[in-house]
Backbone bond lengths (Angstrom), bond angles and torsions (degrees), N, CA, C in turn:
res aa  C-N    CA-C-N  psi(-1)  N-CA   C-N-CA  omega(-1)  CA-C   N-CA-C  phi
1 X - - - 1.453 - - 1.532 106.97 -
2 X 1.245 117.43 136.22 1.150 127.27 -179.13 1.792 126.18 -77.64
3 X 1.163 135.58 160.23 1.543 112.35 170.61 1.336 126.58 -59.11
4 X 1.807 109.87 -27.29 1.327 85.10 175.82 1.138 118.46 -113.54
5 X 1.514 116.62 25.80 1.766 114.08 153.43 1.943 103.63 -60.84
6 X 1.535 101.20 -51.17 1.242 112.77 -164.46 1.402 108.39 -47.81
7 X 1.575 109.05 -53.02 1.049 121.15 -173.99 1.763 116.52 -37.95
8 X 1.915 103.47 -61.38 1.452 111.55 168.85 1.567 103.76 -47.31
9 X 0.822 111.38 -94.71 1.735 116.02 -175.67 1.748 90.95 4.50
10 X 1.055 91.86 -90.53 1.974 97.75 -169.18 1.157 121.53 -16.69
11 X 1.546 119.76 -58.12 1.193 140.51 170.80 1.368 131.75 -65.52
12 X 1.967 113.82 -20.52 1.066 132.01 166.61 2.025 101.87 -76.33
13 X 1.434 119.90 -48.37 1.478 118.92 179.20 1.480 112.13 -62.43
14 X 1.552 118.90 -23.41 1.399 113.41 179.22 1.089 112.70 -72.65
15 X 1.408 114.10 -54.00 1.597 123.51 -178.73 1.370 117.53 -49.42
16 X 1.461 115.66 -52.01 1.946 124.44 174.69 1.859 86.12 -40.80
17 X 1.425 110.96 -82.44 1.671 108.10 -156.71 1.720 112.01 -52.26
18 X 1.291 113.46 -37.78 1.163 94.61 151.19 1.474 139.98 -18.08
19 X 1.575 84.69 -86.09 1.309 97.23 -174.62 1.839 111.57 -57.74
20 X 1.384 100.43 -29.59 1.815 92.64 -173.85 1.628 114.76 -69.31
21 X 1.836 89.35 -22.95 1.873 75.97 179.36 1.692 110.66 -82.37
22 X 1.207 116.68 -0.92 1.656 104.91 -175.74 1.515 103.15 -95.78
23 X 1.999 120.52 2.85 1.158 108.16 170.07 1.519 117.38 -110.19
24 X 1.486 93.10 22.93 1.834 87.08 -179.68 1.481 127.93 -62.09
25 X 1.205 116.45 124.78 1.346 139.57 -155.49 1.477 105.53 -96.22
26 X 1.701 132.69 109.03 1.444 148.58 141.14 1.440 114.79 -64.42
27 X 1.073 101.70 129.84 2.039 96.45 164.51 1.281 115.22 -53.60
28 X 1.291 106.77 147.50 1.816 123.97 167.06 1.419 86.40 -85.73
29 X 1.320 108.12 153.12 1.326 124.48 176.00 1.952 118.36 -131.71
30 X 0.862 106.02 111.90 1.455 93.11 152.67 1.319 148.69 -95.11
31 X 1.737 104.37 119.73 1.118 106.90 -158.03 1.653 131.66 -84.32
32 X 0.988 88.88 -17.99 1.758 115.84 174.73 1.431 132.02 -165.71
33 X 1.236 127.94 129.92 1.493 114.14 145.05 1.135 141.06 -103.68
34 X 1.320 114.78 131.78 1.363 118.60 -134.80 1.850 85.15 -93.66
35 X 1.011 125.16 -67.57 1.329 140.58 -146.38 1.884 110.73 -128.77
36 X 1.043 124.03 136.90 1.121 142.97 166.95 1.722 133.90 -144.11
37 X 1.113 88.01 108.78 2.012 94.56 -168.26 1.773 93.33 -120.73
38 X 1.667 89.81 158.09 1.626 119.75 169.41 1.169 96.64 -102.58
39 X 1.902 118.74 115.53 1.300 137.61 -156.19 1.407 100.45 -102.44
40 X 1.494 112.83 -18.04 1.633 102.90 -157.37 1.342 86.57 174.87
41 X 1.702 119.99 144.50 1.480 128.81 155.87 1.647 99.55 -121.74
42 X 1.094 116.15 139.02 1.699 100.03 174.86 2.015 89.80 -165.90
43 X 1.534 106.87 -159.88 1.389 100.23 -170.95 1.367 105.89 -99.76
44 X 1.578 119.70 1.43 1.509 115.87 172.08 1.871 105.04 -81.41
45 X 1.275 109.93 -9.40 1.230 114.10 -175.43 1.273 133.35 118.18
46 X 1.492 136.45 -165.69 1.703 117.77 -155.96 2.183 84.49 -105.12
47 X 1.128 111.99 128.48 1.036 125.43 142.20 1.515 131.08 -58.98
48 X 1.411 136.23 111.97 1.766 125.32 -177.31 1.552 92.77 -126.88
49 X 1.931 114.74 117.30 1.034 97.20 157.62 1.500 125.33 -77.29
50 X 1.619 128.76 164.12 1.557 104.98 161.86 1.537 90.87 -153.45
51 X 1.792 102.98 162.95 1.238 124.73 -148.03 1.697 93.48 -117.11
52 X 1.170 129.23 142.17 1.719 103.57 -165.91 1.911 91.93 -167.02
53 X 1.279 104.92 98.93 1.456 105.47 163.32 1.400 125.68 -72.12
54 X 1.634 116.66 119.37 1.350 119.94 -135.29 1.893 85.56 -138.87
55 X 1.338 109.83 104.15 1.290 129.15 -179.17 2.200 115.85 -88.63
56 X 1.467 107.00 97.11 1.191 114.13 -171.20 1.603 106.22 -97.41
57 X 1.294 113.68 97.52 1.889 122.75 167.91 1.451 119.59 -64.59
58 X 1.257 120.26 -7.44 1.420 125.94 178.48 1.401 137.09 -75.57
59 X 1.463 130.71 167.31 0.960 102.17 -160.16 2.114 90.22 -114.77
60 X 1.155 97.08 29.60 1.637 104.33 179.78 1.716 112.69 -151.53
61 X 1.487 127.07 144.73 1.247 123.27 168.57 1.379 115.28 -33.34
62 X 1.414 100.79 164.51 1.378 111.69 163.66 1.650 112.98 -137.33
63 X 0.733 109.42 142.63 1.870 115.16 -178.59 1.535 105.46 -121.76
64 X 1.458 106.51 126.89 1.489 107.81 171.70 1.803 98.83 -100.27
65 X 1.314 102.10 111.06 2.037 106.66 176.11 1.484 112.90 -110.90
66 X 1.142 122.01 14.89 1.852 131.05 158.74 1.307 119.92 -178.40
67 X 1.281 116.00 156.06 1.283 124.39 179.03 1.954 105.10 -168.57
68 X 1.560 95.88 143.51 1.098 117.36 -164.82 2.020 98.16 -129.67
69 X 1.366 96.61 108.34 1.568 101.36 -165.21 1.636 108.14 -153.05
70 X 1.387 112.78 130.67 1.567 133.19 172.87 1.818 110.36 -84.68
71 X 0.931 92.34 120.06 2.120 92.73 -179.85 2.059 81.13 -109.42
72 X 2.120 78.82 155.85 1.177 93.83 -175.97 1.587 87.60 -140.02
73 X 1.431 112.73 145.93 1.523 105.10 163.78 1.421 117.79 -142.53
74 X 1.197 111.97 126.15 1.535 126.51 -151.90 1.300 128.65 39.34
75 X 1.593 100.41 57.16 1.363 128.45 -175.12 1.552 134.37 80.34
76 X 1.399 86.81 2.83 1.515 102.41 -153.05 1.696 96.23 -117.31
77 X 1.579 103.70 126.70 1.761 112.89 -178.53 1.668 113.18 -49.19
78 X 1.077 125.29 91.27 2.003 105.52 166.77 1.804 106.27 -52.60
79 X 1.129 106.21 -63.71 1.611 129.00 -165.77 1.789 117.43 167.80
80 X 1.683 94.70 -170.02 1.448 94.77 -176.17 1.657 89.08 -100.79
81 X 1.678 101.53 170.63 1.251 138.69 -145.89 1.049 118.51 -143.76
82 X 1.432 144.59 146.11 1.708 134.75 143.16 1.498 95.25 -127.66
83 X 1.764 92.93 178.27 1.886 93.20 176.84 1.301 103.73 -100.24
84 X 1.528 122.21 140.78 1.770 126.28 -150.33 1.523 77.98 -78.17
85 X 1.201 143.47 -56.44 1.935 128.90 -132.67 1.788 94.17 -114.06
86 X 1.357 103.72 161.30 1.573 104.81 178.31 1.718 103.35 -95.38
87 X 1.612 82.91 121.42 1.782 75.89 170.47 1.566 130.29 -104.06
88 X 1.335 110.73 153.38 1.471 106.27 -176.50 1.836 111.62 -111.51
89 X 1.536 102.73 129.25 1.312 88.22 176.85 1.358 121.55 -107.76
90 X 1.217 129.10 84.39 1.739 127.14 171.64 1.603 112.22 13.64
91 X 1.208 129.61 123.90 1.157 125.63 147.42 1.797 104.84 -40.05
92 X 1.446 85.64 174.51 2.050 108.98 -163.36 1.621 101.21 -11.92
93 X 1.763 100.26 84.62 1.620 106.70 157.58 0.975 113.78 -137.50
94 X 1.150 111.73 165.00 1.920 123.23 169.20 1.362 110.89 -128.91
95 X 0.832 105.47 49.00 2.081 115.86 172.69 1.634 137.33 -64.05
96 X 0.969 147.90 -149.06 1.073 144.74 156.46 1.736 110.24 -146.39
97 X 1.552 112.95 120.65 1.206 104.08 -155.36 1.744 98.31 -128.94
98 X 1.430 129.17 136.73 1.757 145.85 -153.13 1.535 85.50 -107.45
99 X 1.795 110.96 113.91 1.004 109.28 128.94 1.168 133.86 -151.95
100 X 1.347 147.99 -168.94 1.535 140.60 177.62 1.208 121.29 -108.87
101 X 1.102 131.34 103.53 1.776 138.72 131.72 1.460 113.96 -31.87
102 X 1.636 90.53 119.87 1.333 89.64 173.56 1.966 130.10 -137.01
103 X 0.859 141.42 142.15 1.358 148.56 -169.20 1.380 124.58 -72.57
104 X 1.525 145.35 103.42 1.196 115.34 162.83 1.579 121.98 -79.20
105 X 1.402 115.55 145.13 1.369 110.13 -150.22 1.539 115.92 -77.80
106 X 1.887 110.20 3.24 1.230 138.67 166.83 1.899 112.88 -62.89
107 X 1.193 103.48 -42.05 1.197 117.02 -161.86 1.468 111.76 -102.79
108 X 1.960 123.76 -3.03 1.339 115.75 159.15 1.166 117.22 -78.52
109 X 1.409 109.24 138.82 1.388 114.43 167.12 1.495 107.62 -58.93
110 X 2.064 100.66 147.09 1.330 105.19 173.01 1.781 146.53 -34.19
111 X 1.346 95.35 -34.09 1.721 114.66 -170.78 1.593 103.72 -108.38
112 X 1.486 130.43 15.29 1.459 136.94 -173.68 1.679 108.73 -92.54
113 X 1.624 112.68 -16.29 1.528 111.22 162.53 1.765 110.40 -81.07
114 X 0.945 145.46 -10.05 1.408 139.66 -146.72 1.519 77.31 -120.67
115 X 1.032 120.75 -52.29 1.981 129.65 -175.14 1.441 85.74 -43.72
116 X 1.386 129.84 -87.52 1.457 150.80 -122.43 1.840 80.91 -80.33
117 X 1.122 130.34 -46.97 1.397 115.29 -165.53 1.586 112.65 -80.94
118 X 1.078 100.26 -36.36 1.864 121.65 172.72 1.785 100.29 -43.81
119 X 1.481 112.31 -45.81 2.033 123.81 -154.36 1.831 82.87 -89.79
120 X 1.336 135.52 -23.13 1.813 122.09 -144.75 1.872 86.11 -86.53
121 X 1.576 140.60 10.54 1.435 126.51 -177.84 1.284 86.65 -108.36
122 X 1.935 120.82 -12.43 1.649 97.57 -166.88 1.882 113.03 -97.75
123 X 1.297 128.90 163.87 0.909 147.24 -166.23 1.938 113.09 -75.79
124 X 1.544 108.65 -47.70 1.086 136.45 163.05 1.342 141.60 -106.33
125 X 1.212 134.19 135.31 1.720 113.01 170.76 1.701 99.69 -171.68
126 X 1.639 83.12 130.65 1.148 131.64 165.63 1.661 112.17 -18.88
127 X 0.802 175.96 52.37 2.027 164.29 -28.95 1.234 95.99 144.29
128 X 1.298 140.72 130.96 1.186 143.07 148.22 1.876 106.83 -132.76
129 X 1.217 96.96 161.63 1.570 94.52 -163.57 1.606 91.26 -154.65
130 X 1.505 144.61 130.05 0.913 163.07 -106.71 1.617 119.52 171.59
131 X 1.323 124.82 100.07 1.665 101.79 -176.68 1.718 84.68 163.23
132 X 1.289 100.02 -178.43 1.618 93.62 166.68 2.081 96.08 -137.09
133 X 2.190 83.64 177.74 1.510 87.23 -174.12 1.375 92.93 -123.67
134 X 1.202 111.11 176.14 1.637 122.70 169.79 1.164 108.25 -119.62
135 X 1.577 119.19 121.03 1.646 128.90 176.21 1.242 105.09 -83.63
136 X 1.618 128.83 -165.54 1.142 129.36 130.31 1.603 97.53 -166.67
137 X 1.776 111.45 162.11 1.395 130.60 -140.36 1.317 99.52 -164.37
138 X 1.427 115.24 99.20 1.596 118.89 173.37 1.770 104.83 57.29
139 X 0.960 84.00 53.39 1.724 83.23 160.90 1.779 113.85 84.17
140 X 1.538 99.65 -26.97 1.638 106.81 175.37 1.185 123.59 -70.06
141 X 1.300 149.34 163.01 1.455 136.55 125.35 1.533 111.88 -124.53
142 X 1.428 89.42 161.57 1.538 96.18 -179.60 1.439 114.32 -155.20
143 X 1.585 131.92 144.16 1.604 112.83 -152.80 2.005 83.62 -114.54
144 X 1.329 95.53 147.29 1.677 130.85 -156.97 1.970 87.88 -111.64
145 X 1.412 107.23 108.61 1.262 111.46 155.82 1.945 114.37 -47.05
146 X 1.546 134.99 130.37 1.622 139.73 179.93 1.468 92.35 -109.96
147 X 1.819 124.83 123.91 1.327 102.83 149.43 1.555 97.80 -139.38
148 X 1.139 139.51 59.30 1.620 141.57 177.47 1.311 108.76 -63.57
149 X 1.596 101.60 139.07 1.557 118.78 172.00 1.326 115.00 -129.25
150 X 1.255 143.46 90.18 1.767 120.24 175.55 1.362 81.26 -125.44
151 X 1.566 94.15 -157.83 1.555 127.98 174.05 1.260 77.92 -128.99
152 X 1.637 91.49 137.12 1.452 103.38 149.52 1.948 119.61 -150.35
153 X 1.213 115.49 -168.68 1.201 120.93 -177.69 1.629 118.09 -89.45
154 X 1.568 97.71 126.38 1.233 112.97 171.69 1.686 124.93 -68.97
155 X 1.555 124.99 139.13 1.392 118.21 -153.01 1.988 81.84 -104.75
């Protein structure tokens, strides 16, 4: 090898660590959900808004651009899901950020309308949501295992 292969080389290993330390990656966290409402039933499928304080340690946005996810409510499968709008999360925030999950009406299970109308007199309910999303961050993406369980409040 010559010096100025070597030379590149050198300058090629600086640049990678470079670049790897300006992409060091903290978890997003979620910190709460605040709110959860049934936005809409119709034949495109069940609309769920939800309200979700979403804590970003980084030192760059984050964009959620797909997700592939099963909701369950009070244990019980509705169907699969994605989130309808692309969200962006601010570098270093802790915000609370609106968006919708949504259903194709192919993919609810049979007995998930009688569920969903049976839960709309109660105050609380049980939501779990399961699946993963795909972020992406300067050009990367990478898909984030989803498995949330609380109770929370009906809007």
């Amino acid at each position: 090898m010559n010096l100025k292969h070597f030379l590149n080389a050198i300058v090629i290993i600086i640049l990678a660590l470079l670049f790897n330390s300006c992409m060091e990656y903290r978890d997003v966290e979620v910190v709460e959900v605040s709110n959860v409402g049934i936005k809409g039933i119709s034949l495109s499928g069940i609309d769920i808004g939800v309200s979700m304080q979403i804590k970003n340690p980084n030192k760059y946005d984050i964009s959620i651009v797909d997700s592939d996810l099963t909701l369950f409510a009070e244990g019980k499968k509705v169907g699969n899901a994605h989130v309808k709008e692309k969200i962006k999360i601010p570098k270093k925030s802790n915000k609370v950020h609106h968006f919708t999950v949504q259903s194709n009406p192919a993919d609810i299970v049979s007995n998930a309308i009688p569920l969903l109308m049976s839960l709309m007199s109660k105050t609380t309910l049980e939501v779990q949501i399961t699946g993963d999303i795909k972020a992406k961050a300067k050009g990367l993406s990478k898909r984030f295992p989803v498995d949330f369980k609380d109770k929370v409040k009906l809007d």
